[in-house]
C-alpha positions as CSV (number, residue, x, y, z in Angstrom):
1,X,-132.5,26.8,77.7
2,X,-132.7,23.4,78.1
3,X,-136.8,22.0,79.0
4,X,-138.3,19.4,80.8
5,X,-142.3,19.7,79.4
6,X,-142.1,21.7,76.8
7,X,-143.4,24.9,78.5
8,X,-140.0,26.5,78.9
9,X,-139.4,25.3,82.6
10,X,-135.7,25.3,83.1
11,X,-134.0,22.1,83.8
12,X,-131.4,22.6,86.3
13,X,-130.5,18.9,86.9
14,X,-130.9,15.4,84.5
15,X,-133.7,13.8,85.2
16,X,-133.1,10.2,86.4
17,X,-135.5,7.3,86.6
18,X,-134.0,4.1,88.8
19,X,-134.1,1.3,86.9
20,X,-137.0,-0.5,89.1
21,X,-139.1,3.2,88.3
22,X,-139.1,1.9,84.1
23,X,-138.9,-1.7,84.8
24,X,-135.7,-2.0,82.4
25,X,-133.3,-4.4,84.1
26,X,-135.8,-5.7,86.7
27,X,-137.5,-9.3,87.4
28,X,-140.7,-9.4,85.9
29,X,-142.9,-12.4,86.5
30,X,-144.4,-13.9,83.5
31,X,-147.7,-15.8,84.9
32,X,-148.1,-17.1,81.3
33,X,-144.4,-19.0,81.3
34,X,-145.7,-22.4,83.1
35,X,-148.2,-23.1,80.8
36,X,-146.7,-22.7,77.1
37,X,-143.5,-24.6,78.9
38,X,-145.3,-27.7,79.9
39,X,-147.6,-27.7,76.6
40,X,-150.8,-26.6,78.2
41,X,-150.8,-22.9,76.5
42,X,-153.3,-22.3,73.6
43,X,-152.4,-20.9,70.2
44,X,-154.2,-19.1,68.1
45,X,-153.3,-22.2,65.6
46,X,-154.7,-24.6,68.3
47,X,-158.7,-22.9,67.6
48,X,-161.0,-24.7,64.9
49,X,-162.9,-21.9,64.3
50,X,-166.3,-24.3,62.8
51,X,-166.9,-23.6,58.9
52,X,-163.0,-22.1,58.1
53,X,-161.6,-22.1,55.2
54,X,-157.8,-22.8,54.3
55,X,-155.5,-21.4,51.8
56,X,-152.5,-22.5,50.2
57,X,-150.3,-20.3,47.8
58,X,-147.9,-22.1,45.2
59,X,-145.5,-20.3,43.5
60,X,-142.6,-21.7,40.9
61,X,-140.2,-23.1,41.8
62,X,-138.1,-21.8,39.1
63,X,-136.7,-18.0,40.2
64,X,-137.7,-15.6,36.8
65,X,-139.2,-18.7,35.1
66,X,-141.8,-17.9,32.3
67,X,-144.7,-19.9,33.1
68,X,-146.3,-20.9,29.6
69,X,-148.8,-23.3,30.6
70,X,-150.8,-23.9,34.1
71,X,-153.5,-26.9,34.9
72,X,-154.9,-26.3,38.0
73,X,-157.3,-29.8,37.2
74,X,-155.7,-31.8,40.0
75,X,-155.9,-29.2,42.2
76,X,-159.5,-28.5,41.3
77,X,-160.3,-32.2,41.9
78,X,-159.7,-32.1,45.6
79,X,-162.1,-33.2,47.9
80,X,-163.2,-29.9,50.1
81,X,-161.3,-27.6,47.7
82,X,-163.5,-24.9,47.6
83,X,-161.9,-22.9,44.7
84,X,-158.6,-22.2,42.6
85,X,-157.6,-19.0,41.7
86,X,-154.6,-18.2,39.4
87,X,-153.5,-14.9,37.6
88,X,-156.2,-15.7,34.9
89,X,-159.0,-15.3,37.3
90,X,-160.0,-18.9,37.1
């Protein structure tokens, strides 16, 4: 027995959805299109949120490098860098 819902209804034909019922293989107009075309959309990288914070990860360069020694003292000396934090916790 073959069911449509579950409930043990017999099925006695496919059931078929045109393709303008699911939307699949139909025109759909985009209302947003015109704007992120011509440069007038907003991204979410376009907000200055007041008071945010950045973040910027650096990683070696090296692929399975042992990294013996670290000096994060340039980095520290930044203007607006509000911290440094490395494996060491510093």
């Amino acid at each position: 027995m073959i069911t449509a819902n579950g409930l043990g209804d017999e099925v006695t034909e496919p059931i078929r959805f045109s393709v303008t019922e699911t939307g699949i293989a139909s025109n759909v107009p985009r209302v947003e299109d015109d704007r992120f075309l011509t440069g007038a959309g907003c991204y979410s990288d376009d907000v200055a949120a007041p008071a945010a914070a950045w973040a910027a990860l650096v990683r070696s360069p090296h692929a399975h490098a042992d990294i013996v020694a670290l000096d994060s003292a340039d980095a520290e000396a930044n203007p607006g860098v509000l911290g440094v934090f490395t494996i060491k916790g510093t």
